[in-house]
C-alpha positions, 0 to 999 in steps of 0.5 A: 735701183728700183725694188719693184717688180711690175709684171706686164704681157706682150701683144703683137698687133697687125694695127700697130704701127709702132711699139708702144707701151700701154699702162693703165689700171688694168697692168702693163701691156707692151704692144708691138708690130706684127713682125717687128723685131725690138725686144720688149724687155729692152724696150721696158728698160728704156723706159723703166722710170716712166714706166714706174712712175705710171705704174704706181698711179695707177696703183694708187687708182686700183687701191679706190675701185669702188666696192658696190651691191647688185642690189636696188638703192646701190649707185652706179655711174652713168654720164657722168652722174651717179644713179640709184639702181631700182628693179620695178615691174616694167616691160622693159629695163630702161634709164630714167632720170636719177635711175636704172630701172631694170625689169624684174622679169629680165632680172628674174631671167638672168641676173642683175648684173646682166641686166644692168650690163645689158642697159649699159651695153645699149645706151652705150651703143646709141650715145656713141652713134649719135656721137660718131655720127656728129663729129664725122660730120664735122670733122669730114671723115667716113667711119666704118661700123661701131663695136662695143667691146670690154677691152682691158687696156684701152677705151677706144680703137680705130681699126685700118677698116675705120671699124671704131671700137669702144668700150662699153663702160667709157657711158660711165664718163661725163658726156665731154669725155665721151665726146674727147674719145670719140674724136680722138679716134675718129682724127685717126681716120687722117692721121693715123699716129700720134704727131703733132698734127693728129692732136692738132686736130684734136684740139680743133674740135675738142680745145681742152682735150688734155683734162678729159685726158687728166680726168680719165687717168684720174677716174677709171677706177670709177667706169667698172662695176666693182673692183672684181672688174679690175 
């Protein structure tokens, strides 16, 4: 018997094929079909003991979420990298090698954590087009537009309209990471679940897809601002 209670939120989703259970640092989310008639506490008991073993994980994740400043000299991670915040008077906030250089008169407007959010926000935007851009070409495969959301569970998602939507702190992650992602939801565009044939492609275009899959487990405490975030 178990002493734990893990409390988790049940979604309906007209993209799911299947029912699943997402569980990440965030918390518990059971997803099931629009429609679908299996009981999601039935569905928790069935697998209650990978459930815990994940859930205690990412627990052990939560418990290192880094505790940062909105303030210059304070680091924040982007591509892998760890770069020192700096507010200068610049006509536009703008990533430098080693740094985040946010324009005081943006600053000034909103906050720096807006700013900083909105750097992100656009960079994001254009690293993950140019990537999308790059393995579409190479895995012959026609994505619809790219949006950038803060999604709770999940890093990415591919929509039945091929809209690829990703969240924008996945540019926190090291560049092989981001293109591990990418691929994974564009191999979605030919095999729209999980089989073996889905990571079989994968695996053509990123060959050791599973440590950017182990890193991510591993470091998403790290791709949030500060554990408020969480």
């Amino acid at each position: 018997m178990f002493d734990e209670t893990i409390e988790y939120e049940v979604r309906r989703s007209d993209d799911a094929t299947q029912p699943r259970i997402d569980v990440d640092i965030h918390g518990v989310v059971v997803v099931l079909p629009t429609g679908s008639d299996v009981d999601p506490h039935g569905l928790v008991e069935e697998n209650s003991r990978w459930l815990l073993k994940k859930w205690r994980v990412f627990q052990g994740h939560r418990n290192r979420a880094p505790s940062r400043s909105f303030e210059e000299g304070e680091v924040f991670p982007y591509r892998g990298e760890d770069l020192q915040l700096a507010i200068d008077d610049v006509e536009q906030s703008h990533v430098e090698p080693g740094a985040f250089v946010l324009a005081s008169n943006a600053v000034d407007g909103t906050s720096v954590r807006s700013e900083l959010e909105a750097l992100y926000r656009r960079e994001a935007r254009s690293l993950f087009q140019s990537r999308i851009d790059y393995f579409a070409a190479e895995m012959a495969v026609e994505p619809g537009k790219l949006e950038l959301r803060n999604q709770r569970t999940r890093w990415a998602s591919c929509s039945p309209q091929k809209t690829l939507s990703f969240n924008w702190r996945l540019v926190m992650a090291p560049d092989d990471v981001i293109d591990y992602v990418v691929v994974h939801e564009l191999a979605h565009l030919r095999e729209k679940n999980h089989t073996r044939n889905f990571w079989s492609i994968v695996g053509n275009h990123v060959p050791d897809y599973e440590s950017h899959v182990d890193w991510l487990t591993e470091n998403s405490s790290r791709l949030i601002f500060t554990e408020d975030d969480l």
